[in-house]
C-alpha positions in Angstrom: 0.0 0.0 0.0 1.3 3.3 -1.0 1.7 6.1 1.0 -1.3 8.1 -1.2 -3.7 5.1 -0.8 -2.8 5.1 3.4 -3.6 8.7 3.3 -6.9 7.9 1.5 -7.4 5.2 4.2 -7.5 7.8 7.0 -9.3 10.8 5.4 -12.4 8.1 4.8 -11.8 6.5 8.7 -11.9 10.4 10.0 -14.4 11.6 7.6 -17.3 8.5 8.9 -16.6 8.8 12.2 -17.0 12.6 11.6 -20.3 12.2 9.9 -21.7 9.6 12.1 -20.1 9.6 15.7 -23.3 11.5 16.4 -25.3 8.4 16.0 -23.3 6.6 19.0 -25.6 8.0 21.5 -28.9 7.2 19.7 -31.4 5.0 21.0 -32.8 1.9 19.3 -35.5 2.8 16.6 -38.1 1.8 14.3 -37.6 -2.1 13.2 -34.4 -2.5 15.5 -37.1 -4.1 17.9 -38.2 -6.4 15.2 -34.0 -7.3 14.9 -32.6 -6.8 18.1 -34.8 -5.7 21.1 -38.0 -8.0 20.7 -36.4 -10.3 18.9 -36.3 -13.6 21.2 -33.4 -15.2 19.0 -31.3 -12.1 19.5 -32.0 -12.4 23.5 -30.4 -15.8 23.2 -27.3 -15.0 22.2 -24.9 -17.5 20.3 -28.1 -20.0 21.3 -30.5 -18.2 18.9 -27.9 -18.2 16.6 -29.6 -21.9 14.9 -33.2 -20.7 15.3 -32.3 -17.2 13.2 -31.1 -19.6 10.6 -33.9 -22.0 10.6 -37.0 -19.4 10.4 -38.0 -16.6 8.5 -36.4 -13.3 9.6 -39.6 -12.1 11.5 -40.0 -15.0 13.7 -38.1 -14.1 16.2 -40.1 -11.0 17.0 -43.7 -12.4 15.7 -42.9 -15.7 16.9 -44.7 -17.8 14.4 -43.4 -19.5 11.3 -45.2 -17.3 8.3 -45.0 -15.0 5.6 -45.9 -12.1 7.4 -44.3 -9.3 5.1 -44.9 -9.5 1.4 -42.0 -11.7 0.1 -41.2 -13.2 3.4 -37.5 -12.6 4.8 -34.9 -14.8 4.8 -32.3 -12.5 6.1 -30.4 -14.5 9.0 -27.0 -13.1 9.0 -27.2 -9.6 9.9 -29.3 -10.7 12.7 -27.2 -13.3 14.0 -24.5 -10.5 14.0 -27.0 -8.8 16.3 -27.0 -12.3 18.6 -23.5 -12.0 18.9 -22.8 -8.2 19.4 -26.0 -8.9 22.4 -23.9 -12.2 23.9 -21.1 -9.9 24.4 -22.0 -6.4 25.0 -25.9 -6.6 26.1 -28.3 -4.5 24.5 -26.5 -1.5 24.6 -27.4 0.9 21.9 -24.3 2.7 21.7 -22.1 -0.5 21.1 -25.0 -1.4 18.3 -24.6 1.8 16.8 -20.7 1.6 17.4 -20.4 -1.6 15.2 -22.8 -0.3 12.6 -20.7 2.9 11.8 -17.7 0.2 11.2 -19.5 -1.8 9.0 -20.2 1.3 7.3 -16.8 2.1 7.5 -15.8 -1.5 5.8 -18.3 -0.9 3.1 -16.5 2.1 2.3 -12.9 1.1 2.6 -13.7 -1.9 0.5 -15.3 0.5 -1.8 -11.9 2.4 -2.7 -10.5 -0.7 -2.9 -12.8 -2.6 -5.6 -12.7 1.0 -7.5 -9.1 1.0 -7.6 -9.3 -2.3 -8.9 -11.8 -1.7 -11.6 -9.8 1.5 -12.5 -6.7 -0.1 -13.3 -6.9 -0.3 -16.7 -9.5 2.0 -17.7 -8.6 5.1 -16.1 -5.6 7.2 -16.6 -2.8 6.2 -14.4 -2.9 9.9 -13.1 -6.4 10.2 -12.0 -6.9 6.8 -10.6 -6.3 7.2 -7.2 -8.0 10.2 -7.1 -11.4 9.6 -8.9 -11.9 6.7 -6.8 -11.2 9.0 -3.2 -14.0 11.3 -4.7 -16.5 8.5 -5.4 -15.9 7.2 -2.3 -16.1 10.6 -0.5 -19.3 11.4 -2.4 -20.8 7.7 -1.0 -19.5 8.5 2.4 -21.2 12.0 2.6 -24.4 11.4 0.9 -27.2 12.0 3.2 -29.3 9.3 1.3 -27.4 6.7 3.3 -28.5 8.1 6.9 -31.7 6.1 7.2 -29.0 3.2 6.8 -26.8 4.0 9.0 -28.7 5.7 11.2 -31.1 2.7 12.3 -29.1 -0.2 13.6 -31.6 -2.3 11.4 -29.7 -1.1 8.2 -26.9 -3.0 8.7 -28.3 -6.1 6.4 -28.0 -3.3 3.5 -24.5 -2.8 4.2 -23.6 -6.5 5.3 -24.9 -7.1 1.8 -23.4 -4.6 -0.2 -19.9 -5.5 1.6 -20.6 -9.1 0.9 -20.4 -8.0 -3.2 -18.3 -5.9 -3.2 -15.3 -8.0 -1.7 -17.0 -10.8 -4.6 -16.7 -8.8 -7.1 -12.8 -7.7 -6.0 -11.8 -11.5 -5.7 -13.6 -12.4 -9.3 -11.1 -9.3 -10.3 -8.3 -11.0 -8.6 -9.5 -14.1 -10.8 -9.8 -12.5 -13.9 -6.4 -10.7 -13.2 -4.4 -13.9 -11.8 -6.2 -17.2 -13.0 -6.2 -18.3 -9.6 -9.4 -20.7 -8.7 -8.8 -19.8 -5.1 -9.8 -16.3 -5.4 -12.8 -17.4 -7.5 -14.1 -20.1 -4.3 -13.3 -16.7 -2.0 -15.8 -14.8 -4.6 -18.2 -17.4 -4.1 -18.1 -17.3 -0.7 -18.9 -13.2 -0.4 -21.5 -13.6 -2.6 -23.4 -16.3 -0.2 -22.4 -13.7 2.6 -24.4 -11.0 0.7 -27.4 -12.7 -0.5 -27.6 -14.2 3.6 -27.3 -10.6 4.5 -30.4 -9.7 1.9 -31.9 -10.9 -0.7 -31.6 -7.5 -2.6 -27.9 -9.1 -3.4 -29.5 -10.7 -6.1 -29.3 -8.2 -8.8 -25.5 -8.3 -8.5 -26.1 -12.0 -10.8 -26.2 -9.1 -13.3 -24.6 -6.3 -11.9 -20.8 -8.3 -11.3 -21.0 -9.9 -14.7 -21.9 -6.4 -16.4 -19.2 -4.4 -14.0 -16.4 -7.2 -15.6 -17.4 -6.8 -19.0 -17.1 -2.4 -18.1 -13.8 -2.6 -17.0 -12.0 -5.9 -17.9 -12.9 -8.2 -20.6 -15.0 -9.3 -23.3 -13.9 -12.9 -23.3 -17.1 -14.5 -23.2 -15.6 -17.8 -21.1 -14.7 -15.4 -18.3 -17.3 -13.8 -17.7 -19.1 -17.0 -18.2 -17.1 -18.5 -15.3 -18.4 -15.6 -13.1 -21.6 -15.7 -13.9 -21.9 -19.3 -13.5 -19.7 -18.9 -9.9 -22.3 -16.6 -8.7 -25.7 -18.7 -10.8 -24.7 -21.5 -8.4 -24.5 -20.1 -5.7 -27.5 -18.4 -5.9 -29.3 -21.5 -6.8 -27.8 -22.9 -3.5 -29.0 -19.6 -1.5 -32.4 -20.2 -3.2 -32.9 -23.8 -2.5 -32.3 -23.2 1.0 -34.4 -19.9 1.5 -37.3 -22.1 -0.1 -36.6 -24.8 2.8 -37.2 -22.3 5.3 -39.8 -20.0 4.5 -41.1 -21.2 0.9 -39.9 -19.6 -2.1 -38.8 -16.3 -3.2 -42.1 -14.5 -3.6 -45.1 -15.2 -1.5 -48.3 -14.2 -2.6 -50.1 -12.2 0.3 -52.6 -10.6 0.1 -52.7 -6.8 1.1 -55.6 -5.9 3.1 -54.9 -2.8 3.4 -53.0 0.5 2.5 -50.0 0.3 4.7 -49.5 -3.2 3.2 -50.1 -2.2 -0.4 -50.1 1.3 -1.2 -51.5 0.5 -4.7 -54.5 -1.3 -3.6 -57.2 1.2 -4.5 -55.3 2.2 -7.4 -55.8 1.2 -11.1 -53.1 -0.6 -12.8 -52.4 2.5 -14.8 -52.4 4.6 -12.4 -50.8 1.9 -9.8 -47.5 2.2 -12.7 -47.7 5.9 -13.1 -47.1 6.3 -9.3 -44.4 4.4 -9.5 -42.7 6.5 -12.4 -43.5 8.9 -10.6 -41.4 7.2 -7.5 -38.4 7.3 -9.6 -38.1 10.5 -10.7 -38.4 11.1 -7.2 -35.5 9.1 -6.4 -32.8 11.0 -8.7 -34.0 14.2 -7.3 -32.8 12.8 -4.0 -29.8 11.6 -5.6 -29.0 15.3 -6.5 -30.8 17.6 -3.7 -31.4 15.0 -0.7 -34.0 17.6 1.2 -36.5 17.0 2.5 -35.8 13.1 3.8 -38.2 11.0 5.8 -38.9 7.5 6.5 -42.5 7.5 5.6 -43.3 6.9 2.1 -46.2 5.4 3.4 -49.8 6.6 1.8 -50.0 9.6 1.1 -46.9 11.0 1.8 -46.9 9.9 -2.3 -49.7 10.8 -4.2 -51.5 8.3 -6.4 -51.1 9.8 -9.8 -52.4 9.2 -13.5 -50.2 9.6 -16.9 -51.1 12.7 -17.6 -48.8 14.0 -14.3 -46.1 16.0 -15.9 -43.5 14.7 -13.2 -44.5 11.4 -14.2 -44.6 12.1 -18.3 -41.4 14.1 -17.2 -39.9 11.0 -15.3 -40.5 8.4 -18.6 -38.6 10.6 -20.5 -35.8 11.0 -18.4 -35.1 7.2 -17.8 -36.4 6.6 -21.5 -33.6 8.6 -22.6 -31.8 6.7 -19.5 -31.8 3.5 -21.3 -31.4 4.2 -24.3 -27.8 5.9 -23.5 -27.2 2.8 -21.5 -28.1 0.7 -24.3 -25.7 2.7 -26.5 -23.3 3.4 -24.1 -23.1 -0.4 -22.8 -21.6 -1.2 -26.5 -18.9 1.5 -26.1 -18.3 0.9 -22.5 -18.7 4.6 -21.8 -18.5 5.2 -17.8 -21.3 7.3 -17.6 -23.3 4.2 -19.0 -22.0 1.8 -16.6 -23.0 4.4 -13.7 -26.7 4.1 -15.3 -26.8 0.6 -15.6 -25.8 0.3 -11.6 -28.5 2.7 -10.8 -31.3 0.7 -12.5 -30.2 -2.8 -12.0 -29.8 -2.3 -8.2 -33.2 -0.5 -8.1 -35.4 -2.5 -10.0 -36.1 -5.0 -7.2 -37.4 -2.4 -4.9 -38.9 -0.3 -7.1 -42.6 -2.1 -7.6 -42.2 -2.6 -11.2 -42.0 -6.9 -10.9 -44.0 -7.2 -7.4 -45.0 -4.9 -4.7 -42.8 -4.3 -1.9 -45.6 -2.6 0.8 -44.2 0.8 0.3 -43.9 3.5 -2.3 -40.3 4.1 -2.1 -37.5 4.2 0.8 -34.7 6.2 1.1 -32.9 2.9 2.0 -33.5 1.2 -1.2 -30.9 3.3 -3.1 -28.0 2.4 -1.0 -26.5 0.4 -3.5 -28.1 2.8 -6.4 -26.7 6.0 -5.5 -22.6 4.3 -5.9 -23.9 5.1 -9.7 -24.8 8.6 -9.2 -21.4 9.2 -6.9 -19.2 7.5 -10.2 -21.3 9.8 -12.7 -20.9 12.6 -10.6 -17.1 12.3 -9.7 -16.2 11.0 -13.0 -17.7 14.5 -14.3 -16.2 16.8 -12.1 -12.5 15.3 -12.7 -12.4 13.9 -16.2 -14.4 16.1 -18.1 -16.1 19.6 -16.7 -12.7 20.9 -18.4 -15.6 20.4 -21.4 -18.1 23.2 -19.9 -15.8 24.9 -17.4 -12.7 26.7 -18.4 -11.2 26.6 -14.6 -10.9 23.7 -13.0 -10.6 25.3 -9.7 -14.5 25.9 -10.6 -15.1 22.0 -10.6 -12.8 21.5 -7.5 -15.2 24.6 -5.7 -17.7 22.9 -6.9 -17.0 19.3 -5.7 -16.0 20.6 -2.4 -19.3 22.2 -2.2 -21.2 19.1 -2.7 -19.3 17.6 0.2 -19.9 20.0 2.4 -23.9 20.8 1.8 -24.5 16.7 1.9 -21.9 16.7 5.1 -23.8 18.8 6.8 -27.3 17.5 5.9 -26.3 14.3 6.8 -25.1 15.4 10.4 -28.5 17.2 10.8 -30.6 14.2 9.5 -29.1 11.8 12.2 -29.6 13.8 14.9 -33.5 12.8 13.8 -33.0 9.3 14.4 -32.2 10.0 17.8 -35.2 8.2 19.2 -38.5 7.2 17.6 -40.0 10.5 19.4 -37.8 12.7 17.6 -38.2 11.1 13.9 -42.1 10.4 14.0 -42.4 14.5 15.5 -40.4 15.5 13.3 -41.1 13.3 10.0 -44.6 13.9 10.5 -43.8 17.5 9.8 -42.2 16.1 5.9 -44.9 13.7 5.5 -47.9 15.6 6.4 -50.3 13.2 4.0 -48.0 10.5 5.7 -50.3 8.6 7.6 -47.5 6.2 9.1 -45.8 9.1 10.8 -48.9 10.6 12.3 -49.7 7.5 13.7 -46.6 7.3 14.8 -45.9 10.3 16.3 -49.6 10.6 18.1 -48.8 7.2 19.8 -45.2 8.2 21.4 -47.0 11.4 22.5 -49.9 9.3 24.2 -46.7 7.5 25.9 -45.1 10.7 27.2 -48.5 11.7 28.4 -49.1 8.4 30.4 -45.9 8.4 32.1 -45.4 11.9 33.1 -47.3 13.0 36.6 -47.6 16.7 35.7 -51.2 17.1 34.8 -51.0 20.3 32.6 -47.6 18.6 30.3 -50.2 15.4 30.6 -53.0 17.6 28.7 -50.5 19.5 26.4 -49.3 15.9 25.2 -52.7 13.9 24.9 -53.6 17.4 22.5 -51.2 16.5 20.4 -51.4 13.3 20.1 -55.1 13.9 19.5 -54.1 16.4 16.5 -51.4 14.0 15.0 -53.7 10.9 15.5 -56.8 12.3 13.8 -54.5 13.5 11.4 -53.6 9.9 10.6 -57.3 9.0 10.2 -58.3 12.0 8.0 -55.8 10.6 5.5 -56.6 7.1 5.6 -60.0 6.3 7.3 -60.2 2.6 7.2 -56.4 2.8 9.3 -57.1 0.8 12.5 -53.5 2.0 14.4 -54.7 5.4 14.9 -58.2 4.7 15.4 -57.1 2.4 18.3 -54.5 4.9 19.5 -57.5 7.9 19.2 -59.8 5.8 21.6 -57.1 5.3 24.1 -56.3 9.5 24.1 -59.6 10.4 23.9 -60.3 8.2 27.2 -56.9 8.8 29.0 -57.7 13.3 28.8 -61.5 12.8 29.3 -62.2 9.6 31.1 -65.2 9.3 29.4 -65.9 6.0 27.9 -68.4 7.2 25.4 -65.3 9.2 23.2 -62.7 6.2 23.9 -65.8 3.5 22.4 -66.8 5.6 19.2 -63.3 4.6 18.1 -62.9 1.5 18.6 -66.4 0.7 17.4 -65.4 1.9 14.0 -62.4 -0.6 14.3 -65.2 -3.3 14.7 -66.9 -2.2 11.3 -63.2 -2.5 9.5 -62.1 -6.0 11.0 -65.0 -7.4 14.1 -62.7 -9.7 15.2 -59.8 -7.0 15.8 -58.7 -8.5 18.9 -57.6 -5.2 20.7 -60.5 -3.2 20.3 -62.1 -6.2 22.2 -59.7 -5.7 24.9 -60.2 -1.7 24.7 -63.8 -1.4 24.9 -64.0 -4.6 28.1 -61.4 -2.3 29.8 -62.8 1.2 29.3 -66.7 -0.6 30.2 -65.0 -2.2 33.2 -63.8 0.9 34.5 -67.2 2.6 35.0 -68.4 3.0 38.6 -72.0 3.3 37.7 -73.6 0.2 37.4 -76.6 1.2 35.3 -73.6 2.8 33.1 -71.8 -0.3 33.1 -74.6 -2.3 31.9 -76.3 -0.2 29.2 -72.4 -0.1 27.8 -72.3 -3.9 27.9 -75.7 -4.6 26.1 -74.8 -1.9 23.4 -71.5 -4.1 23.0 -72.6 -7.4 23.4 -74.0 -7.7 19.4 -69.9 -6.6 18.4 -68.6 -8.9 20.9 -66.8 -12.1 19.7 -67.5 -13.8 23.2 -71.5 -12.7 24.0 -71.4 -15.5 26.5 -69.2 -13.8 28.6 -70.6 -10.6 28.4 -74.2 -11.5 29.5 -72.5 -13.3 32.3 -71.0 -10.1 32.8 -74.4 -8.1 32.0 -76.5 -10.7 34.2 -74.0 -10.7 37.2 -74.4 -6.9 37.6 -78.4 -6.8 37.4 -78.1 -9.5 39.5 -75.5 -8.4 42.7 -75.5 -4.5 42.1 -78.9 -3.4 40.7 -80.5 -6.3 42.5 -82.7 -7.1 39.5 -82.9 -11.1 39.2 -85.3 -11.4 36.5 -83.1 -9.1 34.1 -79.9 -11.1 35.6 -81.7 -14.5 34.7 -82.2 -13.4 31.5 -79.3 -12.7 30.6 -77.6 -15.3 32.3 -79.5 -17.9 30.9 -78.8 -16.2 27.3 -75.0 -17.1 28.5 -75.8 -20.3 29.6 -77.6 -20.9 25.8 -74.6 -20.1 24.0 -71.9 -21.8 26.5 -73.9 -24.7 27.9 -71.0 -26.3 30.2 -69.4 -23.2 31.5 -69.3 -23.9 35.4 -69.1 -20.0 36.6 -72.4 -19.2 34.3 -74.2 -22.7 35.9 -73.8 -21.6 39.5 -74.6 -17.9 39.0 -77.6 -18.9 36.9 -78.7 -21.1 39.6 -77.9 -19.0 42.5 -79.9 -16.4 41.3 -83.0 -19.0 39.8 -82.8 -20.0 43.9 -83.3 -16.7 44.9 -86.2 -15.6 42.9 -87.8 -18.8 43.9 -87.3 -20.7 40.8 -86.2 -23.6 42.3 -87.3 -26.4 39.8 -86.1 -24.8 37.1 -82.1 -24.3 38.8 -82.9 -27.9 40.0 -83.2 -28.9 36.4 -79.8 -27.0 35.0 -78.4 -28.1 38.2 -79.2 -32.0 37.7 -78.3 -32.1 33.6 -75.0 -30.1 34.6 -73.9 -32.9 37.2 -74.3 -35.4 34.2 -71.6 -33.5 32.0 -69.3 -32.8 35.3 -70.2 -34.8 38.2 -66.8 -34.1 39.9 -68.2 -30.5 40.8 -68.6 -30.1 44.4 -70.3 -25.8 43.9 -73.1 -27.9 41.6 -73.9 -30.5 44.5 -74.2 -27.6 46.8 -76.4 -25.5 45.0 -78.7 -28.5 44.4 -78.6 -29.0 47.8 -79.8 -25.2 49.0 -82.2 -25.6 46.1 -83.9 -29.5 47.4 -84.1 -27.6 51.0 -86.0 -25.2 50.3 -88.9 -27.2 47.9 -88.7 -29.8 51.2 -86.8 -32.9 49.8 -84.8 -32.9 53.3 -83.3 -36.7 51.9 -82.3 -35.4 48.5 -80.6 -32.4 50.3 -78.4 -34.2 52.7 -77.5 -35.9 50.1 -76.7 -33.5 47.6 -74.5 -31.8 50.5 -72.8 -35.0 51.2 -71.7 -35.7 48.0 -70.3 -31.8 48.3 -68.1 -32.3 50.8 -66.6 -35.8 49.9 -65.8 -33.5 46.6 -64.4 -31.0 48.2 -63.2 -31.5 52.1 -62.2 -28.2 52.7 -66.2 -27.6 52.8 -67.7 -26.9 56.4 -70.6 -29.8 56.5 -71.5 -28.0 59.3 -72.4 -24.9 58.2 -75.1 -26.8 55.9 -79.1 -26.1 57.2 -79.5 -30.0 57.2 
């Protein structure tokens, strides 16, 4: 290593830590619970370390074996990773964050590298060394990467792209030496990457197309490395279809936040995504305003007739065809194209919908095209347009330091999932994701703080960013259920908390949660007459009506002291859950005490023949056969009680 690469080597180590050391004391956010905080593998340590291997990526926080994202995910290494950093260090967020800025760090180190290598023998000599420091500068700097970076869980994009990279150097090596070794090594980086994430895959093309750029057209070679990395793909496949099926599972989106297109045409479902990637080279070259949540309708749903969109076909129409063109000459510029699309097209809903619009995240990979386009530009050929090059170098250096300083700001976002949903939900104001998100943190703050007037100040905005949520998309159940909990935690009124959660019922009746909800907020009424008009109201949503005209008949029967009401409803309980042991006695009991004693004699006597092991049956029969006079049948009835159950007083019996 010469002394100009070493110095390389230490600008790139000084300028990531510089741009990212702020992340160290971030907190976990957004899916790192799905990968590292709920995740029960993770918890386990080097122990988990088989199950994340065995399952689909989202078992371990789900904990059941299923598609549950469209696609499924088969990505066990970067969360085995997480196993291991947790074995060693705990769940300590700053050591998290501490290993993701290094593997950051290696992607980028590895990235000079590989360009060096690819520049060899198609650059001049001269600017070699130099045009692959500002490619690599403009990668390290480009706020684009942040929500990688950033959130812990982005380390299976950079465990990927490290894993091809370091293939794609070693195939060079190959290529370069004729030595099979480096070709298993290449092999081996690729299964790294694609175990890392599936995304990997476009490199089948990407590798072979990057050889034929910069090294050579002799068919057999790059034959031999695209059949290295065919079989081991096949291999990857094989075994990802052992564990979680195949590579695309067919869900079925129910709703928006699942599949944004879902009420859109196909037309317009393919202009909105057009329209997505115009939107993604205008982050490429002005990465303001950024936000996670591309959710609906953050992104509009748009026709052909959008200019962006009629704007955006022409631009990647004129796209490919330089490609097409420039693929035959080799032309850089071409090649820096080519990487954009190929790495793209798999998240970009033009083969199969990924649940979102577009991500920030998903042109990691991409934007290494845009850095070679620009840098290749700015060194080898503004002399074209501008007559200084001191103009170019001003220029360049004032790239670095607007996306520098954009990317320090954006971090400090991701400094908890408070700060990003506040302060995304500002960007994405028709982002109904954010809202949600940001009116359910705020409900959290408001339940744990003790000052009542903060307490108000928070539920209000919650309130605001929550209804917000559901103005946008109406049919979201999240902030619906969220609303009902605010409304009843400032007012305490059950009446504002149920309205929500009823409308949850008319979306999806068996939403188990808005169950829960409206039982709790009924349950917490003091007033029994209240309480019971709430129940019958909710006891045609309920999934469980037994219980709830136990519940109905118990408090007409022991707090209104209204036994004919309680029998009815009890006995409506007792209809639809004939063996239940807690409805037979209370029916019975209260039969007994509005003098229906034949009739709780009868349920009593055809209950003992179903469970005749219950001791409470034998003494309810027993109070019931004393009172009509069968003296016999009640001794009897109470002796069988108490060889059922010793602990029973026989003494305290009337016979």
């Amino acid at each position: 290593m010469n002394v100009s690469t070493s110095l390389y080597l230490g600008v790139f180590i000084v300028f990531t830590f510089l741009l990212y050391g702020n992340t160290l004391n971030h907190d976990f956010v957004l899916d790192d619970s799905i990968v590292i905080t709920e995740n029960s593998f993770v918890k386990q340590g080097l122990s988990g370390i088989p199950s994340i291997f065995s399952t689909e990526s989202m078992v371990g926080f789900y904990g059941q074996q299923k598609s549950l994202v469209s696609g499924g995910r088969y990505r066990p290494l970067s969360i085995a990773v997480f196993a291991l950093i947790h074995q060693v260090f705990g769940m300590n967020a700053k050591v998290f964050h501490l290993f993701t800025v290094l593997f950051y760090l290696t992607n980028v180190l590895l990235l000079f590298k590989v360009l060096l290598q690819l520049f060899k023998e198609r650059i001049p000599k001269q600017s070699q060394n130099l045009l692959a420091a500002i490619i690599t500068l403009l990668f390290i700097a480009h706020p684009i990467h942040t929500e990688v970076v950033a959130n812990i869980k982005g380390s299976d994009e950079i465990l990927s792209f490290t894993g091809v990279l370091a293939s794609l150097y070693f195939l060079l090596k190959y290529i370069d030496y004729r030595n099979w070794v480096y070709l298993v090594i290449a092999m081996g980086c690729y299964f790294f990457a694609l175990l890392s994430k599936e995304t990997a895959i476009t490199f089948l093309a990407i590798i072979p197309v990057t050889i034929y750029f910069f090294r050579t057209n002799n068919w057999k070679l790059l034959s031999i490395s695209f059949g290295s990395l065919f079989t081991i793909a096949a291999i990857w496949y094989l075994i990802r279809g052992q564990v979680i099926g195949s590579m695309f599972i067919d869900a079925v989106a129910d709703n928006l936040m699942n599949d944004p297109f879902l009420e859109a045409s196909t037309s317009d479902k393919y202009a909105t995504i057009i329209f997505t990637l115009w939107k993604y080279i205008a982050l490429l070259f002005f990465p303001h305003p950024l936000t996670y949540d591309y959710y609906p309708k953050h992104i509009p749903i748009v026709s052909f007739t959008n200019p962006i969109v009629i704007w955006s076909v022409i631009v990647y129409v004129s796209l490919i065809l330089f490609s097409i063109k420039g693929l035959i000459k080799k032309n850089i510029y071409a090649f820096g194209i080519i990487l954009y699309g190929l790495s793209l097209s798999i998240s970009s809903n033009l083969f199969f919908s990924i649940g979102v619009f577009m991500n920030e995240r998903f042109i990691y990979v991409s934007s290494l095209g845009f850095c070679i386009i620009l840098a290749h530009f700015l060194l080898l050929d503004s002399h074209k347009l501008l007559k200084n090059k001191n103009i170019a170098i001003g220029i360049l250096f004032g790239i670095l330091l607007a996306y520098s300083g954009k990317t320090i700001s954006r971090n400090q976002v991701w400094k908890s999932n408070l700060v990003l949903a506040t302060i995304d939900a500002k960007t994405s104001v028709n982002g109904a994701k954010s809202q949600t998100m940001a009116g359910g943190l705020l409900l959290e703050q408001a339940q744990s703080t003790h000052n009542p007037v903060e307490k108000q100040q928070l539920l209000m905005q919650s309130i605001a960013h929550l209804q917000k949520a559901i103005d946008i998309y109406p049919e979201y159940i999240d902030p619906k259920l969220l609303m009902g909990n605010a409304q009843y935690e400032l007012s305490k009124s059950p009446h504002k908390a149920l309205k929500y959660y009823y409308d949850i019922l008319t979306i999806n009746p068996s939403h188990s949660n808005a169950h829960q909800n409206i039982q709790f907020v009924i349950g917490k009424v003091e007033d029994p007459s209240t309480k019971v008009k709430l129940y019958e109201e909710y006891v045609m949503h309920s999934i469980e009506p037994a219980a709830i005209y136990f519940l109905i008949g118990n408090i007409y029967g022991q707090q209104l002291s209204n036994l004919p009401k309680a029998i009815k409803y009890l006995d409506q309980a007792n209809n639809l859950k004939p063996n239940d042991a807690d409805i037979i006695i209370n029916l019975t009991t209260a039969l007994s005490l509005n003098k229906q004693f034949s009739k709780s004699i009868d349920i009593l006597e055809n209950a003992i023949q179903s469970s005749p092991n219950n001791s409470q049956y034998y003494l309810n029969l027993g109070l019931n056969y004393y009172e009509i006079g069968e003296i016999d049948k009640s001794k009897s009835s109470f002796d069988t009680a108490v060889q059922l159950n010793p602990n029973l007083n026989r003494s305290q019996f009337p016979v």
